[in-house]
C-alpha positions in Angstrom: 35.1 -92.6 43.0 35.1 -93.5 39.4 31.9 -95.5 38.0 32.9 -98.3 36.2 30.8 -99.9 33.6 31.6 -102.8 31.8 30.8 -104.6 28.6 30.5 -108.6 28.9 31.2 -110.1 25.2 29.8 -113.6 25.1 31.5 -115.8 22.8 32.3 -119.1 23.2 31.2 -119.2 27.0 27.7 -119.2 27.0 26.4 -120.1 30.5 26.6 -119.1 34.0 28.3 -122.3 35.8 32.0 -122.1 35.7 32.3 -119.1 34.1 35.3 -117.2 36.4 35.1 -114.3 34.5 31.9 -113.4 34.3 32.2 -113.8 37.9 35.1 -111.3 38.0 32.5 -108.8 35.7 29.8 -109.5 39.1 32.8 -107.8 41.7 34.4 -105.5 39.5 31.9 -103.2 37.5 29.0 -101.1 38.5 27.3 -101.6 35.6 27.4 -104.1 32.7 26.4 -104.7 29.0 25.8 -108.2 28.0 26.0 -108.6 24.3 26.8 -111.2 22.1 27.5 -111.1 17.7 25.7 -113.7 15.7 28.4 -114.6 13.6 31.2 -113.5 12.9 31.9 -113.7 9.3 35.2 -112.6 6.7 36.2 -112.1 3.2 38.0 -115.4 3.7 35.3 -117.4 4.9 33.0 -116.2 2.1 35.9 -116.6 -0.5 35.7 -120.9 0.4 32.1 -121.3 0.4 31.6 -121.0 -3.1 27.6 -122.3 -2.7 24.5 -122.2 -0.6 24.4 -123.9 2.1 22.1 -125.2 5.0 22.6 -124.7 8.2 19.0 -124.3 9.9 20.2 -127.2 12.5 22.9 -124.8 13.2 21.2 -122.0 13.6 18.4 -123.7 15.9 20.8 -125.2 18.4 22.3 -121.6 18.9 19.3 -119.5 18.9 17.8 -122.0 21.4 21.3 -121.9 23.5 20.8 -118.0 23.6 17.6 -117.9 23.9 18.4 -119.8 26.8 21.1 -117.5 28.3 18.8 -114.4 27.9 16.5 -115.9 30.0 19.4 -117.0 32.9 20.4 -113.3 32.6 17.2 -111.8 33.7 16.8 -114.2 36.7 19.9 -112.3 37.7 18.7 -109.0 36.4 20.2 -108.7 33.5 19.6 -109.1 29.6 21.2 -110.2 26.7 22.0 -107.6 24.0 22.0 -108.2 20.3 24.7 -106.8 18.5 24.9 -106.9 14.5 27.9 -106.6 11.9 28.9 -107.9 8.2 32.1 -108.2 8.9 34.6 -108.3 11.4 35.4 -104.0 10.4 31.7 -103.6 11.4 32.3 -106.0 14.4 35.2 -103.5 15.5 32.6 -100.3 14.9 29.8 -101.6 16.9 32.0 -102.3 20.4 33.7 -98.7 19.2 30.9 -97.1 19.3 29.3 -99.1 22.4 32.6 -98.1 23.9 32.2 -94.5 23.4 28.5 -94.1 23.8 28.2 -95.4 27.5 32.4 -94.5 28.6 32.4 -97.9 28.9 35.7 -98.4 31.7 36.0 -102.7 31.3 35.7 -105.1 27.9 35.3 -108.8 29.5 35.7 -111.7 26.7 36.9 -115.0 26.8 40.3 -116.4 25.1 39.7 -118.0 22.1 41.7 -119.8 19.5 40.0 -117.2 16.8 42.2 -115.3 15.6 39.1 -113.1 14.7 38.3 -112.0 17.9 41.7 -111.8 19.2 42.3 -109.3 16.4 39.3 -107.5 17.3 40.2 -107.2 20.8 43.5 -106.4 20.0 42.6 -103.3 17.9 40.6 -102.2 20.7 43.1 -102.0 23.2 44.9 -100.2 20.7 42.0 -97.5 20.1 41.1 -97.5 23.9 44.6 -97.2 25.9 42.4 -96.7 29.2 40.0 -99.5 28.7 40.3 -102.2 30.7 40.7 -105.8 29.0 40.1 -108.8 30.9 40.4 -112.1 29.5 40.2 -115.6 30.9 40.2 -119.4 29.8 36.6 -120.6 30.3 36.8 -122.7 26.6 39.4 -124.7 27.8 40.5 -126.7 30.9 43.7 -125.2 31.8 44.7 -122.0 32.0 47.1 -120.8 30.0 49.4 -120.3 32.7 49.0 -123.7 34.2 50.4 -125.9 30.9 53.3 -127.3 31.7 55.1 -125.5 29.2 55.5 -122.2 27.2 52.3 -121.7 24.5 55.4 -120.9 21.9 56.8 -124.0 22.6 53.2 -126.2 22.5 54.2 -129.8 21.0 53.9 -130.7 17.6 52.3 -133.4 17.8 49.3 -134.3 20.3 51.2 -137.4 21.6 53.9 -135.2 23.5 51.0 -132.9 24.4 49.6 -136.2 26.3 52.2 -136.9 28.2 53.1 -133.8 29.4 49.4 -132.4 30.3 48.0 -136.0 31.6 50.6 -135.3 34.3 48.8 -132.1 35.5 45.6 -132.3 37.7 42.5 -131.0 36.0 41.3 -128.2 37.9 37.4 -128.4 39.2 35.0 -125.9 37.9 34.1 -122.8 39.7 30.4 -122.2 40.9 27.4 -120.7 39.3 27.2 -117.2 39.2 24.2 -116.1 40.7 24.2 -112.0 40.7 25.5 -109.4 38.4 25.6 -105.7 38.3 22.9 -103.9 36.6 22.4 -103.1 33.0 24.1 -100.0 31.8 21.0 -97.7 30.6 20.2 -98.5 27.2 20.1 -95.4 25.5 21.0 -96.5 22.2 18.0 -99.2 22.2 19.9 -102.0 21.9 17.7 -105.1 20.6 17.3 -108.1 23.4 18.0 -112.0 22.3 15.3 -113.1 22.8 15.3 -117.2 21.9 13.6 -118.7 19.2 12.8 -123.0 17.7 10.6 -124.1 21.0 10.8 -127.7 19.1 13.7 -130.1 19.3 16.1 -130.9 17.2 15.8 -134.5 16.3 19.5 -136.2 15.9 18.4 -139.7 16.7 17.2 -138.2 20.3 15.4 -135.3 21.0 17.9 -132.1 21.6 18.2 -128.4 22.3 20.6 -125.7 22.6 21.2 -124.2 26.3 22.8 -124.5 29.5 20.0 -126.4 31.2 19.7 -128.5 28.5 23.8 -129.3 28.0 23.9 -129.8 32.2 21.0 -132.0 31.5 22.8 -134.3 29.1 25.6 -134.8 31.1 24.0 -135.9 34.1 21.3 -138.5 32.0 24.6 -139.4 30.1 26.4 -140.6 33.4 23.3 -141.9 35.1 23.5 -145.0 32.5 26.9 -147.3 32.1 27.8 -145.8 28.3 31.1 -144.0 30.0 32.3 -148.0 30.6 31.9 -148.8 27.0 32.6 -145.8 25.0 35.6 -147.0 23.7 34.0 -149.4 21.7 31.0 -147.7 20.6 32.8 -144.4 19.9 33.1 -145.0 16.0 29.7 -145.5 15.4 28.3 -143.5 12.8 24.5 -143.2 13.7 23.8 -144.2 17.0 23.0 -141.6 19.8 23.9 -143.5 22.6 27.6 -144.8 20.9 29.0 -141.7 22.2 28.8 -138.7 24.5 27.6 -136.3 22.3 29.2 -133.3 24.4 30.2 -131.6 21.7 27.1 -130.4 20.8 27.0 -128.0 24.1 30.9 -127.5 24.6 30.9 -125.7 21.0 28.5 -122.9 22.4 30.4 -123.0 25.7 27.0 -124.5 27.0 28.6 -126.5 29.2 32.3 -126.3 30.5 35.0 -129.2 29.7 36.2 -129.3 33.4 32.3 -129.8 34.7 32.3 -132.6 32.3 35.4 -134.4 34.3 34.3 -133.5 37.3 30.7 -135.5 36.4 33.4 -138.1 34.9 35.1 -138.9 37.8 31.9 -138.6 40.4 30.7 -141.3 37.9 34.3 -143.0 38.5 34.3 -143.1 42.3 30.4 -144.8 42.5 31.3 -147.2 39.2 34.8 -147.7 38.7 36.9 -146.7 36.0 38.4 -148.3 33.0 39.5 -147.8 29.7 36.4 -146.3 28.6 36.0 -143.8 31.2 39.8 -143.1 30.7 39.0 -142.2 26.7 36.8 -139.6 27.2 39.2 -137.6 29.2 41.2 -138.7 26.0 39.0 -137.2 23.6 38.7 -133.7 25.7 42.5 -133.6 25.6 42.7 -133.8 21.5 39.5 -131.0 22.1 42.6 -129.1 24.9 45.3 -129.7 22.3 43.2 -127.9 19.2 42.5 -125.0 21.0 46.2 -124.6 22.1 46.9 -125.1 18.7 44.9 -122.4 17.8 46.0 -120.0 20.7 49.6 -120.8 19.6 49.5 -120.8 15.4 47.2 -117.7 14.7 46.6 -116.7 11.1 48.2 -120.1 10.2 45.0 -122.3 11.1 43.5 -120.8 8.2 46.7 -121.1 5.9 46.9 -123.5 3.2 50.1 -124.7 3.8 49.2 -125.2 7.3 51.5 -125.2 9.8 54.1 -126.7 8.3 54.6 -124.7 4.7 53.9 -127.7 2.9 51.3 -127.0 0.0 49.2 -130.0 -0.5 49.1 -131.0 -4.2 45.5 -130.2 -4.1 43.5 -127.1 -6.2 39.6 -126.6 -6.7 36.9 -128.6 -8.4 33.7 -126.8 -8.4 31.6 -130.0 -9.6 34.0 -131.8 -7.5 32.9 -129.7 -4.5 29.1 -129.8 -5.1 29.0 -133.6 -5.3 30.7 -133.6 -2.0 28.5 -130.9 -0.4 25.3 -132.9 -1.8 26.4 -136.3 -1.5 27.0 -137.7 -4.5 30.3 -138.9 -5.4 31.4 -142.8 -6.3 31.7 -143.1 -2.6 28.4 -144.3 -0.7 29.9 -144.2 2.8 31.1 -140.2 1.9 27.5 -140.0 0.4 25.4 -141.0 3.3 27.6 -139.0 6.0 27.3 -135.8 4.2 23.8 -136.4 3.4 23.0 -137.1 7.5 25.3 -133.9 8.0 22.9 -131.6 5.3 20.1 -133.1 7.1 20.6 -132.8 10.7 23.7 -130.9 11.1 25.7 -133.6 12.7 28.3 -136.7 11.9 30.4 -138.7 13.9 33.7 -138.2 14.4 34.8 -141.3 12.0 32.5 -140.0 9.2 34.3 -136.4 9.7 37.6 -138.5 9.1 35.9 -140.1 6.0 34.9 -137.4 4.0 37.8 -134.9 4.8 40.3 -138.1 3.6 38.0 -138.4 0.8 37.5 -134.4 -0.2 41.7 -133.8 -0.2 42.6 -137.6 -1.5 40.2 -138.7 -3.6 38.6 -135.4 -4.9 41.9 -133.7 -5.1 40.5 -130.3 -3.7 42.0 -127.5 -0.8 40.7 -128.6 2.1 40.2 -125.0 2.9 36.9 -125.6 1.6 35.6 -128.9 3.4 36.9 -127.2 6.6 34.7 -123.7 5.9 31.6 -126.1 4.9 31.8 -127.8 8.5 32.5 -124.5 10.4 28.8 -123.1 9.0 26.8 -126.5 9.3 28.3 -128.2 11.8 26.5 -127.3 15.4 29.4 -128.3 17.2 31.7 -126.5 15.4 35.1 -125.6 17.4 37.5 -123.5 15.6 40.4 -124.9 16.9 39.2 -128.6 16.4 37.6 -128.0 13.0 40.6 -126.8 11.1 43.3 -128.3 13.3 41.8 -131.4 12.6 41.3 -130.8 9.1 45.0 -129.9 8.6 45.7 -132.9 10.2 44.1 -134.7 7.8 45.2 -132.8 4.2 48.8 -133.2 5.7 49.7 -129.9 7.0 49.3 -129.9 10.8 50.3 -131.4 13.6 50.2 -135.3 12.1 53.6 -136.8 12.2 52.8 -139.0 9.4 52.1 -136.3 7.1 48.7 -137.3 6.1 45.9 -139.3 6.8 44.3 -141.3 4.0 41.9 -143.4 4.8 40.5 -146.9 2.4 36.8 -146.1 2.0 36.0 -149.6 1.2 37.8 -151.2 4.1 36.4 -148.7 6.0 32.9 -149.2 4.9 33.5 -153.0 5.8 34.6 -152.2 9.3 31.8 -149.7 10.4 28.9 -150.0 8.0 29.5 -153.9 7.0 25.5 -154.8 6.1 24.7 -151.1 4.1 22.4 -149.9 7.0 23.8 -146.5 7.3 24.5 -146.1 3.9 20.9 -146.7 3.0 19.4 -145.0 5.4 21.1 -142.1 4.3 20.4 -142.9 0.8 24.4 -143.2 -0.1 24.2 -145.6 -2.6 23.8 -145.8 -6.7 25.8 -142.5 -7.2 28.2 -143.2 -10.2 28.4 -139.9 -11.1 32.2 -139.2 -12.5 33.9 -136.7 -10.8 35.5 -135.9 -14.3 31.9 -135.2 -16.1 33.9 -130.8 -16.0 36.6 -129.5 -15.8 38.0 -127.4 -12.9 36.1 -124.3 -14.4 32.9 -126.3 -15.1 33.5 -126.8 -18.6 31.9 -130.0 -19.8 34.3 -132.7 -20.8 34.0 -135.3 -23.6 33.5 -138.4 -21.3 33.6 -140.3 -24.7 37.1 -140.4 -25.8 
């Protein structure tokens, strides 16, 4: 009988509660890697991120999160695996080599809407024609094949995606798994992942990275009555408790989306529901409609013409850029949201919509390079909601208005009417011009 010996690729599914196929790894193999990359980085990505940048809070919440999932692993007698590339070339040469070192038999990784890994895996099977790939949906909460339609024929807009996925029953989440083969022998020396940051972040509330920790949240967040009044808290901008904050562990696949609807509607049965509680199935469903929107578009996510081959009217500012990046454009509400972001690797969803309006409408620059900025400082960065929402905004996704520009002041006036945030945040007194260079940095005469 053939040994088989597997290779389990964490990516986006970083836990061991609802995790279906890491289960199917547990039945199937004899033996199993667990690895994990970093990062994952391209020519494009360092193409539109033109400066340095910090993203320590980043970097904390994931080393904690797989710190975190090392330590799981072991209970069950395994270990986490530390692979390293520049590069998604090196990325394909690492697993090749892993692959051919230990006649690996079974590759288990996640969908994804990356189009990174998805080329990656897709080379592989093309190298490897008796590897075995298995893939499943753990990001998301459907499968694949239970939408209610064809991914080639996913809606344009999320509206029509509403209305036809509200219809279908959210499925609940599968178990924890509790054992798993054991570790192929290491010959090659692999290096563990071992966890790092014992202290917590600090983003108005005390956090970290992990399972534990994201399982925690959930459960403190529906022991209190904030699910009945999200909806009108939900556009805070600096206020921990105004809203659920689940991003931070859905991003790492701390947590899974369908054991957040599952707390939801326990929460539900013992407290009624309402229009609140009813929104934040909403919000996971814009979270469902990204990721099908990256599933389904590809390469396009990353195009500047977006999904629609319609070039924005937009082009690159370096000056422009850096006083968006540091705060310091005419705009104090832009201002104190990046500056909170820089800080502590966060922003609420209205400040996101704030300063992506103001980078494409008022700055004139690609958006390309706002979205790249959030996908390295954000912690709960989703590929599929970072630039589907940014093309959303510079006109070239799935919006069918075209675009979305906001009015800062009027905006200010709704959510920041008294200054607080903005001078906590220190947004205020930049009068900078954005027009001190030109788009090559050469000085202009600001006196004619």
């Amino acid at each position: 009988m053939t040994t088989r010996r597997g290779i389990y690729w964490f990516y986006n599914d970083c836990r061991l509660h609802d995790n279906p196929l890491l289960a199917k790894a547990a039945r199937e193999v004899d033996s199993l890697h667990c690895v994990y990359f970093p990062e994952l980085k391209s020519q494009f990505e360092r193409r539109f991120l033109p400066i340095e940048i910090n993203d320590d809070a980043r970097q904390h919440f994931a080393m904690q999160s797989i710190g975190e999932l090392n330590q799981s692993l072991r209970q069950v007698g395994q270990v986490l695996h530390k692979l390293e590339a520049d590069g998604l070339s090196q990325a394909l040469e690492v697993l090749n080599e892993l692959i051919r070192t230990y006649n690996i038999t079974d590759l288990f990784v996640s969908h994804s809407a990356s189009w990174y890994l998805d080329t990656i895996v897709e080379k592989l099977e093309g190298q490897h024609p008796k590897l075995a790939i298995h893939r499943d949906d753990t990001h998301s909460l459907f499968k694949e094949t239970e939408l209610p339609f064809d991914l080639g024929d996913l809606p344009q807009s999320f509206s029509k995606f509403r209305k036809l996925i509200e219809k279908q029953p959210i499925p609940l989440p599968s178990g924890t798994v509790t054992t798993l083969p054991p570790p192929v022998n290491n010959r090659q020396g692999l290096p563990e992942a071992y966890g790092s940051f014992e202290e917590a972040l600090d983003l108005g509330q005390n956090v970290r990275g992990g399972e534990l920790a994201g399982l925690s949240h959930v459960r403190s967040y529906f022991e209190t009555d904030a699910a009945l009044s999200y909806k009108k808290t939900r556009n805070a901008l600096d206020d921990w408790q105004s809203s659920t904050k689940f991003s931070l562990w859905l991003a790492n696949g701390n947590i899974s989306a369908k054991a957040i609807v599952s707390q939801l509607h326990r929460f539900e049965r013992h407290n009624g529901a309402n229009d609140s509680t009813y929104w934040i199935v909403f919000e996971l469903l814009w979270r469902e409609y990204f990721h099908w929107y990256g599933r389904r578009h590809g390469a396009r996510l990353f195009a500047f013409s977006g999904i629609q081959n319609k070039a924005p009217l937009t082009s690159f500012y370096a000056q422009r850029f850096r006083q968006w990046v540091n705060g310091t454009t005419p705009f104090p509400i832009v201002n104190a949201c990046m500056r909170q972001l820089k800080q502590t690797g966060y922003m609420s969803n209205r400040g996101r919509q704030l300063v992506a309006s103001c980078l494409v409408h008022e700055l004139s620059i690609d958006w390309r390079y706002g979205a790249n900025y959030f996908q390295h400082t954000l912690i709960d960065y989703d590929v599929g909601s970072n630039w589907g929402n940014w093309q959303y905004l510079a006109g070239v996704g799935a919006d069918p208005r075209g675009h979305r520009k906001f009015d800062l002041q009027k905006q200010t006036q709704m959510y920041d009417p008294d200054g607080v945030f903005i001078r906590k945040w220190q947004g205020e007194g930049m009068t900078i011009s954005v027009d001190a260079v030109d788009m090559v940095d050469w000085p202009l005469d600001t006196n004619e």
